[in-house]
N, C-alpha and C positions, 0 to 999 in steps of 0.2 A: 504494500500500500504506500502511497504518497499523493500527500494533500498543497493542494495550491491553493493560497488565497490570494484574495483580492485586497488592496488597502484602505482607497479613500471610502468611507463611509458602509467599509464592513469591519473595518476593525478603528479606522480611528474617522472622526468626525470634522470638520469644517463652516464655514459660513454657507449658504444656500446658494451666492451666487459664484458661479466659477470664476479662473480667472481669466479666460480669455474674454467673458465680459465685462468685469472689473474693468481691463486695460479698454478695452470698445468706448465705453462708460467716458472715463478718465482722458481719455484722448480726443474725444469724441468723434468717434470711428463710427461708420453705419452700421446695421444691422448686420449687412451683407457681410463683413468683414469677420465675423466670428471664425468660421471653418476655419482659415486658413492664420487667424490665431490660436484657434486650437492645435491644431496643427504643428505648429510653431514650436507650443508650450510644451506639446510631449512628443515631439520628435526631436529635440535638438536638445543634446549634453550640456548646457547653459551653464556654465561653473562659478559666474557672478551674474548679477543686475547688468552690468555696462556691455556684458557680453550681446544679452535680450536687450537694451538698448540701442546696441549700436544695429541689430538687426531688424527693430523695429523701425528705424531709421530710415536704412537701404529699401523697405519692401513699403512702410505705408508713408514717409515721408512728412510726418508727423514735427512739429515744434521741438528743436534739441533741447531746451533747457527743461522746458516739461515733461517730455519723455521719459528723462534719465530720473527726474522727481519722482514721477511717477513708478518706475519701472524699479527705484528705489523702495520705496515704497510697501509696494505691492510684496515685494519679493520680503523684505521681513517681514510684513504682515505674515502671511504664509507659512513661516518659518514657525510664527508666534499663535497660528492660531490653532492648528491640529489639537484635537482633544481624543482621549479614551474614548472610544463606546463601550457601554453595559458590555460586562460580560466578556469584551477579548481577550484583557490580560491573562484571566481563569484561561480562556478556554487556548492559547497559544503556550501557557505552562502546562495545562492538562496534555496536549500535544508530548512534549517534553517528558514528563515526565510517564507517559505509554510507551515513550519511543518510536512515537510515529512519524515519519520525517516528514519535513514539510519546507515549503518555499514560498514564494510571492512572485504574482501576476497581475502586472498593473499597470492601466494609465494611470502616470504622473507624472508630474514636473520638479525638476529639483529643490525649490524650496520646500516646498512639502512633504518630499521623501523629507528633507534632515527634520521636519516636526514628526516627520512619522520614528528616525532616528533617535531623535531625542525622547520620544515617548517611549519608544524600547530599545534601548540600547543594546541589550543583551540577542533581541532576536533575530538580528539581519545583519550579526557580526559574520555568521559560520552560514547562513542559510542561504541557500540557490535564490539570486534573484534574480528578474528577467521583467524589467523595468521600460516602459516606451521610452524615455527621455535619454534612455543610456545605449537602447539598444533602434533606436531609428523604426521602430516598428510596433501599431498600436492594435490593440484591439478596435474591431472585431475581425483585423484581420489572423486568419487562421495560422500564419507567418509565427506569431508572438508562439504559438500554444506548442507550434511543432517542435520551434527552436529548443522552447522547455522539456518539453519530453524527450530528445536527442543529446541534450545537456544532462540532461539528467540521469537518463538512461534508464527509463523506467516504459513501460506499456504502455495506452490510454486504458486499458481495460484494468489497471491494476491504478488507476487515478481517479483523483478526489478535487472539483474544481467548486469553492465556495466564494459568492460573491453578490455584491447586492443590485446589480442591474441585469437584466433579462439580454438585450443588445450584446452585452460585452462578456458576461460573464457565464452567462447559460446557452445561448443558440452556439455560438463558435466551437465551443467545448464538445458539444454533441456530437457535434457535424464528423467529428475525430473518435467518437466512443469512448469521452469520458465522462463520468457519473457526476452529477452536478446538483449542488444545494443552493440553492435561493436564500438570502437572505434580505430578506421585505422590509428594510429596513427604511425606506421613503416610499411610503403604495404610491402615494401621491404623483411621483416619479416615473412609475411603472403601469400607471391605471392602460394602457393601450394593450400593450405585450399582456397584462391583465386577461383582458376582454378578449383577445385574439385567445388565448389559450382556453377560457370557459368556453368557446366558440370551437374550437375545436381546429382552428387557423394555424395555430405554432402548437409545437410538441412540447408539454409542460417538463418542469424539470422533474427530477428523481426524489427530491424534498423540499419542501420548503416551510422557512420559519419567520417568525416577526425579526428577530433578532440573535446575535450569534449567541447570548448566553442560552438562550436555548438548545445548543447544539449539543448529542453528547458521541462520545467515541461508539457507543452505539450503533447508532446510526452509521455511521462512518461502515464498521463492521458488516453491518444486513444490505447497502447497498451495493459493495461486492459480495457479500456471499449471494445475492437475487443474483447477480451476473452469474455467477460461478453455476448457481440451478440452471440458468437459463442457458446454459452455456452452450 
């Protein structure tokens, strides 16, 4: 067995609005310009503010002294604001101390991996991780999940993908034959992929919960041994 999770807002928490529209917001950049902020934020290794500055520069040609304020900014914000969710610490110690190995699968952006750092020091010293912002490659492309599992060197049938949006963290997963838990942790988020799956449009995932401290090694357990019967 080995389990992948997800970070922003399955294990640690955030403000509501992201930040490629923060920076939109802040710059006063269109609407349209999101994507390819997004983009930006977690495909590109960005190791200071002035780096995402000087690139925000070259591509939307944006005010230089406000930029760099901004992009200043932003970027400790980020750092500062990651918080715990319910329930992860337990359940990435429970991990631990079963001996279940485990790694991380995530869009994200560099200030916010070091708040997710600084939240847990201890779990992302030793543990596989496979990062868009580090490795140029984001969910949902299927890219990210393969690299993991060939890095890792593990099966999709013998994997565990836990994560709290349906887009990124459940449909991709599948698509490879690995066993995936839902964590519901913003429905609000999710009400479409929702609807599509009561409807019988998308393949639901193999569990799902409100939140990870619901989650127990259990589970983890009965979802390969169901494969193992079905096998």
């Amino acid at each position: 067995m080995f389990v992948f999770l997800d970070i922003g807002f399955t294990l640690i928490g955030g403000p509501s609005r992201g930040p490629a529209r923060r920076l939109a917001e802040a710059l006063h950049l269109p609407a349209t310009a999101k994507p390819a902020l997004t983009d930006l934020l977690f495909r590109t290794p960005f190791a200071h503010p002035e780096g995402l500055a000087d690139a925000l520069l070259a591509q939307f040609n944006t005010p230089p002294d406000e930029t760099r304020a901004v992009t200043r900014q932003l970027w400790q914000a980020q750092c500062d604001e990651a918080f715990v969710l319910p329930g992860a610490a337990e359940w990435l110690e429970t991990l631990e101390k079963e001996k279940i190995p485990f790694g991380f699968v995530s869009n994200i952006w560099a200030p916010f991996h070091a708040g997710f750092a600084r939240l847990f020091p201890g779990a992302i010293q030793t543990r596989p991780r496979f990062l868009s912002f580090e490795m140029g490659c984001a969910k949902p492309d299927l890219g990210i999940y393969q690299q993991a599992l060939d890095q890792v060197g593990v099966s999709a049938g013998q994997t565990i993908m836990i994560g709290d949006t349906y887009a990124m963290d459940i449909a991709p997963p599948r698509q490879l034959g690995i066993k995936t838990v839902w964590i519901l942790h913003r429905p609000e988020q999710e009400r479409a992929d929702m609807v599509h799956i009561l409807n019988g449009q998308s393949p639901p995932p193999d569990r799902t919960l409100a939140h990870i401290g619901q989650l127990r090694v259990e589970h983890l357990h009965s979802l390969l041994k169901e494969r193992a019967d079905h096998g």
